[in-house]
Structures are given as C-alpha cells and as structure tokens.
N, C-alpha and C positions, 0 to 999 in steps of 0.2 A: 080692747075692753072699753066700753063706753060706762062715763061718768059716771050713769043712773046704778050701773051694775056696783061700782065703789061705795056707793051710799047706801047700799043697803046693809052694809057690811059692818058700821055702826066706830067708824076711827074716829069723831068726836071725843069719845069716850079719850082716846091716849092724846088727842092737841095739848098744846099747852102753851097758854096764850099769856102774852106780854103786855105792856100799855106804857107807848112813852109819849112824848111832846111832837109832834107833829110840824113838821115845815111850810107844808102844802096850805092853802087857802084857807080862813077860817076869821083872820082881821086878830083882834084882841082875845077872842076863842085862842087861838094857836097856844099864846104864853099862858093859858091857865090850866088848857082841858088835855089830859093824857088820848089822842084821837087817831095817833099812828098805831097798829097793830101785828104783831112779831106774830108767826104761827111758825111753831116747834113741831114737827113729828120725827119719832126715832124709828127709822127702818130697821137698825140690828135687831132693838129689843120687841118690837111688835110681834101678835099672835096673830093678829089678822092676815098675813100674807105669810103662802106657800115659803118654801127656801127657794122652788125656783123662781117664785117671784119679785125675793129682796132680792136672789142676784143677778135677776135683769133688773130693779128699779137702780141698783149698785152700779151696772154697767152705763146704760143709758143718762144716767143720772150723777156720773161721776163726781162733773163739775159744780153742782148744786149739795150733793152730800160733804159734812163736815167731818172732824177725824171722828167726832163721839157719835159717827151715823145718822143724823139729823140734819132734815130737812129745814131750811129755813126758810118763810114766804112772808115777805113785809107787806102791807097795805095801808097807803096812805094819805088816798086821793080823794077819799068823801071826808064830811066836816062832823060827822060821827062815827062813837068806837063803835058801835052797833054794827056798821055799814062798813068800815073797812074789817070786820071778822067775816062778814057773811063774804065779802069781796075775798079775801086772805082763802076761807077755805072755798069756792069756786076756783079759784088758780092752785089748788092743792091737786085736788079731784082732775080738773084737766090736767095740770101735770104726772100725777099718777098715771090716768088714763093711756095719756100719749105714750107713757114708757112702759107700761104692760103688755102695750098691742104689739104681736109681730106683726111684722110686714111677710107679705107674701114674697115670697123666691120668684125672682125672674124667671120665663120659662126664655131661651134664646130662638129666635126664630129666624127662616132662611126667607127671603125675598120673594114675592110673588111670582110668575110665570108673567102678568101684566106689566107688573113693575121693573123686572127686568126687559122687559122688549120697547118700554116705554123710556129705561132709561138709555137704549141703545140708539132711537130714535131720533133722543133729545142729540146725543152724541153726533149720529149722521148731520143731522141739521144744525148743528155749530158749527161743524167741519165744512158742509157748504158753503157755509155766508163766509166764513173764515176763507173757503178759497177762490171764491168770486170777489173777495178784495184785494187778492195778490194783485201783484204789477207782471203783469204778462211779460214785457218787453220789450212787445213789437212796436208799439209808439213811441217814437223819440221825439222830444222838442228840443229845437234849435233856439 
C-alpha cells in the first residue's frame, strides 16, 4: 500500500501530538522553544483500519507498538515544531505503508536447461586444470 493511498484516508484527525525541548541543533532556540515532536497513533482503537489490517500493522509492527496499542514517532531534527510534525507524520505514513503491504510468495523455480549444462561445463573445466597440475611421477630429480 503506497503512502498516497494512507492519506487519503484522513488519520490526522486521531494523531496526537506532543511538544517538548529538543536536543538537536538550534543554539539558545533549543533551551526555550518546545521543537522536538511526539506523534501518538492508537492502532487498537482506530476506525480507519480493517481488523485485518490492525493485525498485520500488530504483527509487523510489534516492536514499535506499545501495551496501550500506540504507535509512537519522534521528530527531532529540524529547528522548527512546524517541520518536525510534518517530518513525524511522513515517517508515520511510510511506516504504515511498509507494514500493510504484503510481499508477494515466492514462486520456487528449477534451474535452466543452460544453466545446468553450463554449470557442468564449469565443472569439466576445473577438473582439467586441477588435473594437468598433478605430479605425474615420471620425473625424478636427484
């Protein structure tokens, strides 16, 4: 599921967004301005996603869900709260994204007709050189 498809779907509405003191870049800005931002989304209780889709974002997402089902994504690297919300929910949306999408099933395939005569080939031809280096015998040095 690509990003664009998440957005239209209107989860702004349930974020719920945080504002604290920022580490990152910013000089004497840092100690005054709240410019780091917390983004909250609760998987259990949302309406916007299927059940089968909380429980693949549950599965995939195990390690990022907390016990009260909530997603949590910090942003902290621009010198405005403006810019780390808009940053915070971009790495939402891909994150969603990525764990909606199934991956396609391996189909297992057998070897080509080329491939194997090519790797028997390779075979003869090591065996060769491998046996034009043995020591024959028949030379002795004194």
């Amino acid at each position: 599921m690509e990003p664009e498809e998440l957005k239209e779907r209107d989860f702004e509405s349930e974020f719920v967004f945080t504002a604290t003191r920022s580490g990152g870049p910013g000089g004497q800005n840092v100690n005054k301005v709240n410019t780091k931002v917390e983004l909250r989304f609760n998987i259990k209780a949302t309406l916007l996603l299927s059940e089968d889709e909380k429980s693949l974002a549950f599965s995939k997402l195990g390690n990022r869900i907390n016990k009260e089902g909530e997603v949590i994504i910090t942003a902290q690297s621009e010198r405005s709260q403006f810019s780390n919300r808009e940053e915070a929910k971009e790495r939402f949306y891909d994150l969603l994204s990525r764990a909606l999408t199934v991956r396609k099933k391996r189909k297992p395939t057998s070897p080509t007709r080329s491939s194997r005569l090519k790797r028997l080939e390779d075979k003869h031809n090591r065996s060769t050189i491998k046996r034009l280096r043995r020591d024959t015998g028949s030379e002795q040095v004194d």
